[in-house]
Structures are given as C-alpha cells and as structure tokens.
N, C-alpha and C positions, 0 to 999 in steps of 0.2 A: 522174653521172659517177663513175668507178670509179679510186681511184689505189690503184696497185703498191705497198705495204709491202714487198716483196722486195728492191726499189730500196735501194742501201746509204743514198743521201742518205736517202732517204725516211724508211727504217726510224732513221737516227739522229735525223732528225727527231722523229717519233711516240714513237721512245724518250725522246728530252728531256721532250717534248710530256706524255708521263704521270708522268715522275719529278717534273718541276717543277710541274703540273698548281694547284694553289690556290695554294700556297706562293708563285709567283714570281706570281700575280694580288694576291695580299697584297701583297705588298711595291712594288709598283708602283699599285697603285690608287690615284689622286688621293681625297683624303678619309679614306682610314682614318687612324684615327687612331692617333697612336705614343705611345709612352711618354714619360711627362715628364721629363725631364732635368735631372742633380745642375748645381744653377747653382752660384756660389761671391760669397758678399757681397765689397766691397771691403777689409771685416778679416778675409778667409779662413775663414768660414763657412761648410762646403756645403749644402746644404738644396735641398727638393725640392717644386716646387709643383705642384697638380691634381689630381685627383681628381674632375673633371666626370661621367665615364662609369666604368661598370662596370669596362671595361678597364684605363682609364689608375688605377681603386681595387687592381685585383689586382695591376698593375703594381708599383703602390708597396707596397703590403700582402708582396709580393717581397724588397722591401728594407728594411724596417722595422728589421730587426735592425743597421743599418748608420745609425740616426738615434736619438740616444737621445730626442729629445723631437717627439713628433707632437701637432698642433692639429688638432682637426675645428670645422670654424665653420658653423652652421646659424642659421638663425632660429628666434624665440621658440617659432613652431610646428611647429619641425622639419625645416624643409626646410633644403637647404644652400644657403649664398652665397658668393662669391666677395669678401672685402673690398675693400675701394679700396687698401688698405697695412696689413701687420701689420707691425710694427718689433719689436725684440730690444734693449731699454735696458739698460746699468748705471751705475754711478752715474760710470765712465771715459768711458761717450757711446754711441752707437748701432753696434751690432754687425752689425745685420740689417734692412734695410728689402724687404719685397717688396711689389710693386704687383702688384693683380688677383691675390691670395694668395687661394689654397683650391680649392676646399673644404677640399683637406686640405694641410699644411703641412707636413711632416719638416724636423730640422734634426740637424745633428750638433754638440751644444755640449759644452762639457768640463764637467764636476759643478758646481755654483753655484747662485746663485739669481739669476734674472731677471726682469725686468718686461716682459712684453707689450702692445703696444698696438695696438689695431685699429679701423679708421675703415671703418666702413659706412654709408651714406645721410646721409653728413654729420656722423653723432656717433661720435666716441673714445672706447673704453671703454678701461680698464686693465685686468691682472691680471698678480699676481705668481706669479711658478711656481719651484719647486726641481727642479734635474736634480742625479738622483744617478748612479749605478753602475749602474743600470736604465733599463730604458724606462720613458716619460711620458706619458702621452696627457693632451690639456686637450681635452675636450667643449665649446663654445664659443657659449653661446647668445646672438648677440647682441639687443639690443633695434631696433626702427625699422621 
C-alpha cells in the first residue's frame, strides 16, 4: 500500500514524524529511566539520591557542582549499594535522613563539620566529614 506524502495532512504528519522521530519515543517509553531528582529534607536540605545506572551517574555527575558534599557507597569489594538510610548528624539533631540512599548521595550543606551515618544489612557505621568552600566526595566502603 502506497500513501501520498503530497497530501498536506500527510506530509505534516511525516514531517513531525521525523523531527520528533527518538526524541518523542524517549520521552514516552514506559521504563526509561529519568534523572533523579533534588528532594529537600524537612530542615531544608536539598540533596540528590541515585546513581543506580550509568545515566541517572552522568545525570548527577551534571550537577555536581551545585552539591558541595557527594558520598559514593559501595561494598568492601567494590561494588555499589544502596543503604537502608544514611542520616546527616550535628550535635543540634538530624539534618538529613534519606532511605534507600545511593549509590551515590549529593547534598548541598553549608561549610561545617558533620557526622554521617549509614545502615546497610543491619549495621551503622559512622563517619565524620568536613564541608568546606569546596567539593567533597566521601568513597564509602561499607562492611556486611
């Protein structure tokens, strides 16, 4: 069967047809996956949790410069996990809790020093971290 591009319907069809061609199959495919998105704690925190897949890493790796303190949380041997909750302590109370935190964690904290704490398969580890004027990255190797 032969159809008429000559056709105005037609041809503005086929014209949309190839301008939007991936681009509009993207954005509509059930399952791609999107970027992870600035959540905000209840003490006005924003932070940015994911880093499952390659994409949702360049995603954020995008905004890095807009988080001055990033956590990467893997296991002993390397691989990444997902904690149960990493929390953001001072000695005023808990600033940050996120559940199913990671792999990779951004937050946007003001210069200080902080206490982190993260529960994977049951055990809390601690660690202290200082956020300066700079970016931070904390490698995060947890045990379990």
């Amino acid at each position: 069967m032969r159809h008429d591009i000559r056709h105005p319907a037609l041809s503005a069809l086929a014209a949309l047809a190839v301008l939007s061609g991936p681009a509009a199959v993207a954005q509509t495919s059930p399952g791609t996956p999107s970027a992870p998105q600035v959540q905000q704690s209840p003490a006005g925190i924003p932070y940015i949790s994911g880093g499952a897949g390659e994409e949702e890493r360049s995603s954020m790796a995008a905004r890095a410069s807009e988080f001055p303190l990033k956590v990467v949380l893997s296991q002993s041997v390397g691989e990444y996990v997902v904690a149960d909750k990493l929390s953001v302590v001072t000695p005023q109370g808990e600033l940050l809790l996120v559940r199913d935190a990671g792999p990779v964690v951004m937050m946007r904290l003001q210069p200080g020093t902080y206490t982190l704490e993260a529960t994977w398969k049951g055990r809390t580890e601690r660690r202290t971290v200082r956020v300066g004027n700079g970016a931070e990255t904390v490698n995060w190797r947890l045990e379990g």
